[in-house]
C-alpha positions as CSV (number, residue, x, y, z in Angstrom):
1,X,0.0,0.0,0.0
2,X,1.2,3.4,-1.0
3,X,0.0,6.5,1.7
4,X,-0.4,10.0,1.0
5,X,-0.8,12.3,3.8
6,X,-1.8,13.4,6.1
7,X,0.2,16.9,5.9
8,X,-0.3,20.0,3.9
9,X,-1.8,19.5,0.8
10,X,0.3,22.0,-1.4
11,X,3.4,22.0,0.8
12,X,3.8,17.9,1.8
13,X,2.0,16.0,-0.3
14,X,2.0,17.4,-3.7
15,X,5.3,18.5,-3.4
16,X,6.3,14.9,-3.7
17,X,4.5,13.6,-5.8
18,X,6.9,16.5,-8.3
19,X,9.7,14.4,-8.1
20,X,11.1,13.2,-11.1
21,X,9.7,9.4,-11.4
22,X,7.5,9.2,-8.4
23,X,4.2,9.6,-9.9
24,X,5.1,7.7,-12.7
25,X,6.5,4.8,-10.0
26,X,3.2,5.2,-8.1
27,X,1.2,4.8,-11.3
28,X,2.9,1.7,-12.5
29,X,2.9,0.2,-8.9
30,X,0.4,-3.0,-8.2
31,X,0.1,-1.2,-4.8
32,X,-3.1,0.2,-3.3
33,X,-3.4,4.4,-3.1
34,X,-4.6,5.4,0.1
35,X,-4.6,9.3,0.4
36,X,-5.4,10.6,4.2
37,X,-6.6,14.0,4.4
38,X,-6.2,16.6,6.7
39,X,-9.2,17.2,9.1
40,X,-8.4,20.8,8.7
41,X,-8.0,23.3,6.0
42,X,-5.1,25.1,5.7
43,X,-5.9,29.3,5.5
44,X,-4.4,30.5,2.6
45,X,-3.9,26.9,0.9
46,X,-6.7,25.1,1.0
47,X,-9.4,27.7,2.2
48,X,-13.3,26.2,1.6
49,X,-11.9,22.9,0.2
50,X,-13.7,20.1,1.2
51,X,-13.1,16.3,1.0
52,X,-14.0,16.1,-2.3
53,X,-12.1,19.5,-3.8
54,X,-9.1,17.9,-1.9
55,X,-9.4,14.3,-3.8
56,X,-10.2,16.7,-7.2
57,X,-6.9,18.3,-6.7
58,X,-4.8,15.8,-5.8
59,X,-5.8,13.4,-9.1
60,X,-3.9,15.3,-11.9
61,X,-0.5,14.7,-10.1
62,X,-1.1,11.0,-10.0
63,X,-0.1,10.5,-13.8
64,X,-3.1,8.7,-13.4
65,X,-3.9,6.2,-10.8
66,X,-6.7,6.3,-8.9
67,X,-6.9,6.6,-5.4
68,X,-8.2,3.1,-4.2
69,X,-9.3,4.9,-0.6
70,X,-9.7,8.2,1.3
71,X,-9.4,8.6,4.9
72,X,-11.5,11.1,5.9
73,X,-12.5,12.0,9.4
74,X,-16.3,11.5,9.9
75,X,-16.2,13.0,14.0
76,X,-16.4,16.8,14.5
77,X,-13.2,17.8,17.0
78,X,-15.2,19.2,20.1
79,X,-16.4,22.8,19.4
80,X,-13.2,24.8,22.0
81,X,-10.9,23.2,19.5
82,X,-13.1,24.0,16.5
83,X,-13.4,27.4,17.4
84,X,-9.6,28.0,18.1
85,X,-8.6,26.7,14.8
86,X,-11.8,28.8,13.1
87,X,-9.9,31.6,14.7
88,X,-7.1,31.5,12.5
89,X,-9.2,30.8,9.5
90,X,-9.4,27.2,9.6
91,X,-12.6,25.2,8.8
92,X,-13.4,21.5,9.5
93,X,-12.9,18.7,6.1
94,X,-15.7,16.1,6.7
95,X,-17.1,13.7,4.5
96,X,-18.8,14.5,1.4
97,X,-21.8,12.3,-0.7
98,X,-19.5,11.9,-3.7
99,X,-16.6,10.6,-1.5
100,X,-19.3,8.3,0.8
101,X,-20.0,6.9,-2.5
């Protein structure tokens, strides 16, 4: 099984998947593709991107594998936490029908 994530979307994970060979590795690879998203967004990065946006984005640097499974987390953080990370412009990335399906 191959894992992306969890980390920054545009600073972790797609930054690796621009080296030279490594999408094209993943691609030909018998492997599974499990991608694990944040359970935040990232202000500035990935502001009102939802599960699905993140999936969307991720695809076209997969030379075109599919992602055999998304872990996405289905439990609200308790609302103090919520709030704190709302704070600094942060929003919650839950499930979405498309995904669920």
């Amino acid at each position: 099984m191959i894992v992306l994530g969890p980390g920054s979307l545009l600073t972790s994970v797609v930054p690796n998947l621009l080296i030279k060979g490594l999408p094209e590795a993943i691609a030909d690879s018998r492997a599974q593709l499990l991608y694990i998203l944040n359970v935040m967004t990232q202000p500035g990065q990935t502001d009102a991107f939802d599960a699905s946006s993140h999936v969307e984005f991720i695809q076209p640097y997969l030379k075109g594998k599919g992602l055999d499974g998304v872990v996405v987390n289905t439990e609200h953080p308790p609302e103090p936490l919520l709030k704190k990370y709302r704070d600094d412009g942060a929003e919650f990335v839950g499930p979405t029908p498309a995904l669920e399906s």
